[in-house]
C-alpha positions as CSV (number, residue, x, y, z in Angstrom):
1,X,-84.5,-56.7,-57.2
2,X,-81.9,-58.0,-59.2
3,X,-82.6,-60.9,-62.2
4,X,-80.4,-63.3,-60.3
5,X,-82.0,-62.5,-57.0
6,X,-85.3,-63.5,-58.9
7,X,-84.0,-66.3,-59.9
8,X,-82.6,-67.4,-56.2
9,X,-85.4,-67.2,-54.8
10,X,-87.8,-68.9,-57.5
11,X,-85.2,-71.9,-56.6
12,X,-85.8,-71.7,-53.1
13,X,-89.3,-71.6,-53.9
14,X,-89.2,-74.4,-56.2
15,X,-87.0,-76.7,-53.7
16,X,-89.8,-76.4,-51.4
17,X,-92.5,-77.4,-53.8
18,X,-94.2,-73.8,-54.1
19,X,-94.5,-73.8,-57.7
20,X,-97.1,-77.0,-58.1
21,X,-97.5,-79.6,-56.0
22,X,-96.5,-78.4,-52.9
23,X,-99.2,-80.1,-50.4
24,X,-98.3,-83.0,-49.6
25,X,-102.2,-84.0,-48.3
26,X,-104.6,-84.7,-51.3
27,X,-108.0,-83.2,-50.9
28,X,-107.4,-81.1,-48.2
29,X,-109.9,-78.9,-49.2
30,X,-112.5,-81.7,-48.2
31,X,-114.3,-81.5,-51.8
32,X,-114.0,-85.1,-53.2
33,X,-116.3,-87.5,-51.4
34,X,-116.6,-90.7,-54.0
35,X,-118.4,-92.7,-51.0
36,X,-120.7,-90.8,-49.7
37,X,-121.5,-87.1,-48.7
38,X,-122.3,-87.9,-45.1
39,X,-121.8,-91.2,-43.2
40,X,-123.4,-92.0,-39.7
41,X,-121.7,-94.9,-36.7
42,X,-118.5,-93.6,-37.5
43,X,-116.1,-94.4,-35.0
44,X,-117.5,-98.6,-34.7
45,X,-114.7,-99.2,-36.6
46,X,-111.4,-97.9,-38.6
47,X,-112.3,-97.0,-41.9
48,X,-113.0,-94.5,-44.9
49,X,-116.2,-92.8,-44.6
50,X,-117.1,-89.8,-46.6
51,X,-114.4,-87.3,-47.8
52,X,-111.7,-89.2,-49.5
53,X,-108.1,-89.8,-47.9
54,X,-109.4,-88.7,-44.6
55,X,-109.6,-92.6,-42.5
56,X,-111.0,-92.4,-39.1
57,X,-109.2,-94.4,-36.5
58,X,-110.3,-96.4,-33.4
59,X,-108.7,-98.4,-30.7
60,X,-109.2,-100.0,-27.6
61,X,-113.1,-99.9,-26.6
62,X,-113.6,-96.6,-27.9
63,X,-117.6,-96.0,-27.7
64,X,-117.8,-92.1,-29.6
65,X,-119.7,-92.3,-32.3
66,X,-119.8,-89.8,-34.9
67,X,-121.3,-88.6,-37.9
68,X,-119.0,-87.6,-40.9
69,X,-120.3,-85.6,-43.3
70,X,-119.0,-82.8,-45.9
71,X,-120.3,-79.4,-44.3
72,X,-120.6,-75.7,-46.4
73,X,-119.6,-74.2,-42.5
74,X,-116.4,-72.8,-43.4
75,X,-113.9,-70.2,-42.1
76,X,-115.7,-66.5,-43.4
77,X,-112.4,-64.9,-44.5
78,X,-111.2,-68.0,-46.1
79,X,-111.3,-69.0,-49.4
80,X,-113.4,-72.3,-48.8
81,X,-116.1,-73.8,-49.7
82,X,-116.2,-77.2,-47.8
83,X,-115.1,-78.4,-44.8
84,X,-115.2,-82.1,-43.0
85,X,-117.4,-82.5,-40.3
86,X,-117.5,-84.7,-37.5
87,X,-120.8,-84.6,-35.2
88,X,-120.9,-86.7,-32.1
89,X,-124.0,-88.6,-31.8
90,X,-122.3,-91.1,-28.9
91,X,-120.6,-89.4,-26.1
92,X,-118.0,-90.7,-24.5
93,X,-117.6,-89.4,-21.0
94,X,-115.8,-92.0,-19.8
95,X,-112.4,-93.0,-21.6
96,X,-111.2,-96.6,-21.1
97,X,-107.3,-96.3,-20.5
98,X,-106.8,-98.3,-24.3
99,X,-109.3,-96.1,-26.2
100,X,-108.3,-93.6,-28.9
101,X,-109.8,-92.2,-32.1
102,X,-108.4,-89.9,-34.5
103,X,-108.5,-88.5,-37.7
104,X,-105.9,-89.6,-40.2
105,X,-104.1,-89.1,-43.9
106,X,-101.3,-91.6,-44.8
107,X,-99.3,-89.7,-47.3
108,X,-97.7,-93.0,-49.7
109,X,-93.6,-93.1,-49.4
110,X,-92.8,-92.3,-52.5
111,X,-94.2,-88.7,-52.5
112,X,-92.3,-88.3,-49.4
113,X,-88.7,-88.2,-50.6
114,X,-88.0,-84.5,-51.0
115,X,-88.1,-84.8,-47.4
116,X,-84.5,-86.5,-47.2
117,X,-85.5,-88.2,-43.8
118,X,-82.9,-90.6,-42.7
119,X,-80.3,-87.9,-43.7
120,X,-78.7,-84.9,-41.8
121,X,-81.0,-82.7,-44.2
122,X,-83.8,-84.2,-43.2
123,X,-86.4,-81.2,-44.0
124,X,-88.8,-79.4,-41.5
125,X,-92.5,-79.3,-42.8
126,X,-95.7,-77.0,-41.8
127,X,-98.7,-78.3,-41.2
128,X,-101.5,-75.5,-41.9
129,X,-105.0,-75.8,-41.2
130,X,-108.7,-74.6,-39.7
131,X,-110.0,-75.8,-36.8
132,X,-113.5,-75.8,-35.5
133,X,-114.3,-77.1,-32.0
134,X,-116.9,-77.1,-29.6
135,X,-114.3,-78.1,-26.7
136,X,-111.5,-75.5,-25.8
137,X,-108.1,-76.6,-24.7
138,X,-105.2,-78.6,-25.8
139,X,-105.2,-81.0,-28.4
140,X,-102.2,-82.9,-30.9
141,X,-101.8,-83.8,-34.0
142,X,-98.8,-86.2,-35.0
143,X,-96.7,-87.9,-37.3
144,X,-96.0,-91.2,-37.6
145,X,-93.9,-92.9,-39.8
146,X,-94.8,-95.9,-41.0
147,X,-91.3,-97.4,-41.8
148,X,-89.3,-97.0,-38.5
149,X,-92.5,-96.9,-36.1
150,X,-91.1,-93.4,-35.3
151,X,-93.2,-90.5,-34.2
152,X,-93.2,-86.9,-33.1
153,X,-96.0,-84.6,-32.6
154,X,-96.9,-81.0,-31.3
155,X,-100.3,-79.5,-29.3
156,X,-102.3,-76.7,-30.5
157,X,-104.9,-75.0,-28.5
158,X,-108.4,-74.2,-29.2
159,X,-109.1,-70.9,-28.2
160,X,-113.0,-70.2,-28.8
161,X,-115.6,-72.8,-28.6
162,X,-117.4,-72.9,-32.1
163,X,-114.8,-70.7,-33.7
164,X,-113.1,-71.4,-36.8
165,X,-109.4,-70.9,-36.1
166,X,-106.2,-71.2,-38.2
167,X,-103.1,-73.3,-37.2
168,X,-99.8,-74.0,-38.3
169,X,-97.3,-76.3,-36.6
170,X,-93.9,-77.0,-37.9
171,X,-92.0,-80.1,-37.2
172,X,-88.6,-81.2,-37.5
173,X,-87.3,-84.0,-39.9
174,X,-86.3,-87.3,-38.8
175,X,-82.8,-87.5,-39.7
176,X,-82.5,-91.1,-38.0
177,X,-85.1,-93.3,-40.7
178,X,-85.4,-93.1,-44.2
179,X,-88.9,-93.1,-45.7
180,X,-88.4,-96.5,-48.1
181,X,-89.1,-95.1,-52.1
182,X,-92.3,-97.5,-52.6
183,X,-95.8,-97.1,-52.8
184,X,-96.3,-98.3,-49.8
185,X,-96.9,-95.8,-46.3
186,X,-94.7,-93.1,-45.5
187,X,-96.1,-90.8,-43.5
188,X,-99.5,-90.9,-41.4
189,X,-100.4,-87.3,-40.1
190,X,-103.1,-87.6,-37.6
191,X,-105.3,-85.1,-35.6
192,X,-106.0,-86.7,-31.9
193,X,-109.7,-86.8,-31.0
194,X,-109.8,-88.4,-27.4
195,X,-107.3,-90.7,-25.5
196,X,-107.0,-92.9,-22.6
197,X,-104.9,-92.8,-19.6
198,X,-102.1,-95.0,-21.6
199,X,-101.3,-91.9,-23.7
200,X,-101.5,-89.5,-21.2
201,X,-100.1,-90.8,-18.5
202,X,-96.9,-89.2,-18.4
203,X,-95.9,-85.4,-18.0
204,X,-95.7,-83.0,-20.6
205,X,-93.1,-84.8,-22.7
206,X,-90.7,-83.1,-25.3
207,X,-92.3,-81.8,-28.5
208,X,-91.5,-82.1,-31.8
209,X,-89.1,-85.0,-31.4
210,X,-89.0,-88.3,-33.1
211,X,-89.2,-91.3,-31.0
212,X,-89.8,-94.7,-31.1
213,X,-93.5,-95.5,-30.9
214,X,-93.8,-98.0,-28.1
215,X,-95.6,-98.4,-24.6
216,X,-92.5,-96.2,-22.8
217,X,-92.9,-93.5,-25.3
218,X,-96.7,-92.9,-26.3
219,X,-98.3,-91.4,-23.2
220,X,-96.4,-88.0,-23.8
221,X,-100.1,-86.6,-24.7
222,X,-101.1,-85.1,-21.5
223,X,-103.8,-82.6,-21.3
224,X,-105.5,-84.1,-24.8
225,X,-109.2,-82.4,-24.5
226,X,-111.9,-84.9,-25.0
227,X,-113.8,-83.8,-27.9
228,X,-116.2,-86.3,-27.5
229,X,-117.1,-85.9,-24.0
230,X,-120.9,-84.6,-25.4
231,X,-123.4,-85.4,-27.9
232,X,-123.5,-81.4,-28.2
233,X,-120.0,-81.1,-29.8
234,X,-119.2,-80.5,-33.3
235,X,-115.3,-80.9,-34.3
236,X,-114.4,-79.4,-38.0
237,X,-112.0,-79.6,-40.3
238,X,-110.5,-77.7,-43.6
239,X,-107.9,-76.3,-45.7
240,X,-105.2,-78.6,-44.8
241,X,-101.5,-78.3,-46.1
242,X,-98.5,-79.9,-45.8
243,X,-95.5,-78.2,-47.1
244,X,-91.5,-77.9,-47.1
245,X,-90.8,-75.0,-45.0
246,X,-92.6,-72.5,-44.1
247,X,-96.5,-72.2,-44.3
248,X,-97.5,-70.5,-47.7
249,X,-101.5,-69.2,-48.3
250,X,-103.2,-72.7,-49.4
251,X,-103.1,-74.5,-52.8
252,X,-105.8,-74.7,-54.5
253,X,-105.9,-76.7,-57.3
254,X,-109.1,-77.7,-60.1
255,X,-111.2,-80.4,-58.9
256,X,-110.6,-82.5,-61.4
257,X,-107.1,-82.6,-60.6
258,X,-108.0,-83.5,-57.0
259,X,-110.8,-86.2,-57.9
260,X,-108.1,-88.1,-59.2
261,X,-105.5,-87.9,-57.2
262,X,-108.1,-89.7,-54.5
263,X,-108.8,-92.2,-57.4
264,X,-105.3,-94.0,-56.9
265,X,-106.2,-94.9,-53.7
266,X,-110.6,-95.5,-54.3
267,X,-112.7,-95.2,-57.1
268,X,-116.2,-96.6,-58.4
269,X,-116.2,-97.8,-61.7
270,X,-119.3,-98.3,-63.9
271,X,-117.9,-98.4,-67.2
272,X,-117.9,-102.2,-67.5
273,X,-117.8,-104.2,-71.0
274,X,-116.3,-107.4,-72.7
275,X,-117.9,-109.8,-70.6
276,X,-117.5,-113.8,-71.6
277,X,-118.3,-117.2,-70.7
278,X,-114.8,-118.8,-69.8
279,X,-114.0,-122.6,-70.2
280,X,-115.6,-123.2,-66.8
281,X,-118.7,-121.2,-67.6
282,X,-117.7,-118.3,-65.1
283,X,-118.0,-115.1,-65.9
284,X,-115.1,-112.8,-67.0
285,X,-115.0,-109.6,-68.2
286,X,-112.8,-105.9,-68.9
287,X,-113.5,-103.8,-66.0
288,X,-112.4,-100.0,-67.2
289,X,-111.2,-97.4,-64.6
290,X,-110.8,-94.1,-64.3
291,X,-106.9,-94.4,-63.6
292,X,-104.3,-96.5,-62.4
293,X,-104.4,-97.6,-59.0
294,X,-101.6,-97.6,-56.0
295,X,-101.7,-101.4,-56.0
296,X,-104.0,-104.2,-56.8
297,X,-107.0,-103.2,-55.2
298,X,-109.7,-105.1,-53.2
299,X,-112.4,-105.1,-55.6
300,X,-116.5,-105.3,-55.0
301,X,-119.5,-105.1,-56.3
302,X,-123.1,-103.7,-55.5
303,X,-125.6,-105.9,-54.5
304,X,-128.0,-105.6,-57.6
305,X,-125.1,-106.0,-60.5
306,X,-127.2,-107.7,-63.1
307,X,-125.3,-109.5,-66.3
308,X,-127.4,-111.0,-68.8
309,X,-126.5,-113.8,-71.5
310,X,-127.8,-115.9,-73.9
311,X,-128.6,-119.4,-72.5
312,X,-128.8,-122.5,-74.9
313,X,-131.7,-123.5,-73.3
314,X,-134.4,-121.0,-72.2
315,X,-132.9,-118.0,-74.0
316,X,-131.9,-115.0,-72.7
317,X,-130.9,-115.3,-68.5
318,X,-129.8,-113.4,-66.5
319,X,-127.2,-114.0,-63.1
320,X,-126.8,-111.5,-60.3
321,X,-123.0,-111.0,-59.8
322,X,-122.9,-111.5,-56.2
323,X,-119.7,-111.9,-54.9
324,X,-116.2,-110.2,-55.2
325,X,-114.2,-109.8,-58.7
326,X,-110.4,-111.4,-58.4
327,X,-107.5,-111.2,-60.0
328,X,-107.6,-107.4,-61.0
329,X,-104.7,-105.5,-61.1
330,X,-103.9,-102.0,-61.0
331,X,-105.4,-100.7,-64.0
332,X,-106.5,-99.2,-65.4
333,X,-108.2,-101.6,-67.1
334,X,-108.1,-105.4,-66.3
335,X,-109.6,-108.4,-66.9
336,X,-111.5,-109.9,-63.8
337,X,-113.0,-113.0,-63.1
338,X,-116.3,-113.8,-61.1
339,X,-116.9,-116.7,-58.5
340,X,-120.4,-116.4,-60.4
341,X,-121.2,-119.9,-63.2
342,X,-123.7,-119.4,-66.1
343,X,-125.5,-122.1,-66.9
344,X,-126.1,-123.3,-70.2
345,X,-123.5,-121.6,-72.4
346,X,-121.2,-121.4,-74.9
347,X,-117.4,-120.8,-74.3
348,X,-116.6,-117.3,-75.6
349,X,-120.3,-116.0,-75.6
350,X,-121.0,-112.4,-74.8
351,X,-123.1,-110.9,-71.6
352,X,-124.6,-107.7,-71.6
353,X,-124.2,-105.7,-67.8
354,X,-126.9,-103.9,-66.2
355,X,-124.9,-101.1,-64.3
356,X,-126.6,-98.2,-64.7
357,X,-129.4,-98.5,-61.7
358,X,-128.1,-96.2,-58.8
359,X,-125.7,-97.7,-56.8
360,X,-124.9,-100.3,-59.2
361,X,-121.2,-99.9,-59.5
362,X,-117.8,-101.7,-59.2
363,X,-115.7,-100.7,-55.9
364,X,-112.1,-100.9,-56.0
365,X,-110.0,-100.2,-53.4
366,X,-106.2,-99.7,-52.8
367,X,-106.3,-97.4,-49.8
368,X,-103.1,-97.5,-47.5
């Protein structure tokens, strides 16, 4: 091979974001899970549960429930070591016509632009992964873009009940909307779990072609397998990868390097200092994270979070911070204020925080 053949193609290569950073999901290897290793009722409502970036979605009167929880059953011949999990613990043999759950990643907008959507070279991605399902048959995963309400999707089949099996789909771009360059969503890439009647409804509609999402468009998923339809069934998921082009074998990358990626979106903070009595006699203070945040994020607080100070009075007290920081931005460090009054005090006085108990922490969240 010639040098300037070598050279072509580690262009092409680099175009497509093989070099670094070519997934375009974070944490698809299901290791990072900052809330909690295994989370039970999922499926009562939409929300983050265990492995980061992964949301669960529900809809209409859904009544599966599930536990989420970050499994070592993993594909034998891959290179894994984790997968997400998703045990049914409520069946759900009979689908209302409104329900729907899924499993989700938003990707945020402003990763998206190599994509060039909303041009004529709007790119074609693959979608890679390993499925595990206790229920054969047809199932979809979409795209949904969260600017222009647009959305394609594709089917895959499960083959073998309790079989890890690897996927790839590749879908078109959509050369019709532009992903907006913000930090806002760009992308949602969901894996269907059951569906109702409304998004079935219709015959076997055209693949891999972006539409508008409405109520005359969104029952194209006909023959959607209900993976719910048992207290028996165990639906997994790993190794996920979103690329430019073609699928490549999967990038791993070091943990640490994942962890905090996921911390723009969530993280727990502990390392809390510089609290003071303000002129009201609230309580404010320099929370530290471990990075800087998508946005201002919703911010929380254990029950338990102890600060002591020195009152004028009765000498040292102590207050339980009970109710959410405000006015935090995004890091990542900020001050933060406290709907919490000390009595007794002295503008400008210290507080000491007790943080260190288990699951004692500070919450912030700027998930999309």
């Amino acid at each position: 091979m010639t040098r300037a053949r070598e050279l072509a193609d580690l262009g092409g290569s680099a175009d497509a974001g093989g070099i670094t950073g070519k997934n375009l999901i974070i944490n698809g290897a299901m290791q990072v899970a900052q809330r909690s290793t295994s989370a039970t009722g999922v499926g009562a409502s939409t929300g983050y549960n265990a492995q980061d970036r992964w949301k669960f979605f529900t809809i209409g009167s859904a009544s599966a429930r599930w536990t989420q929880s970050v499994s070592t059953d993993v594909p034998a011949s891959s290179t894994f070591t984790t997968s997400l999990k998703l045990d049914c613990t409520t069946a759900s043999g009979t689908v209302g016509s409104d329900d729907r759950q899924q499993l989700t990643q938003t990707i945020e907008a402003q990763d998206l632009q190599r994509l060039r959507y909303g041009s004529s070279g709007a790119k074609k991605v693959t979608l890679s992964f390993w499925v595990k399902s206790s229920v054969t048959g047809k199932n979809y995963c979409m795209f949904y873009h969260d600017d222009s309400t647009r959305f394609t999707y594709k089917s895959y089949t499960v083959d073998s009940a309790d079989t890890w099996e690897y996927k790839t789909l590749t879908f078109s771009g959509d050369t019709a909307s532009a992903i907006t360059n913000d930090n806002g969503a760009g992308l949602s890439i969901i894996w269907m779990l059951y569906l109702g009647d409304d998004y079935t409804s219709a015959t076997d509609g055209a693949e891999d072609t972006w539409a508008a999402w409405n109520s005359g468009n969104y029952d194209q998923f006909n023959g959607q397998v209900n993976n719910a339809s048992s207290t028996d069934n165990n639906w997994y998921l790993c190794g996920v990868q979103l690329e430019v082009g073609s699928a490549t074998p999967f990038e791993h990358e070091p943990f640490s390097v994942t962890k905090h990626k996921c911390q723009r979106y969530y993280q727990r903070a502990g390392n809390v200092s510089g609290f003071f009595i303000n002129t009201t006699g609230r309580v404010r203070g320099l929370l530290v994270g471990e990075t800087g945040m998508r946005a201002q994020p919703t911010a929380s607080n254990t029950t338990g979070l102890v600060l002591f100070y020195k009152n004028t009075s009765t000498g040292v007290s102590a207050i339980t911070i009970f109710s959410a920081p405000t006015n935090f931005r995004n890091g990542p460090a900020s001050f933060i204020d406290f709907d919490t009054t000390a009595t007794s005090t002295v503008q400008g006085q210290g507080c000491a925080g007790d943080n260190n108990t288990d699951n004692r922490y500070f919450e912030l969240d700027a998930e999309l």
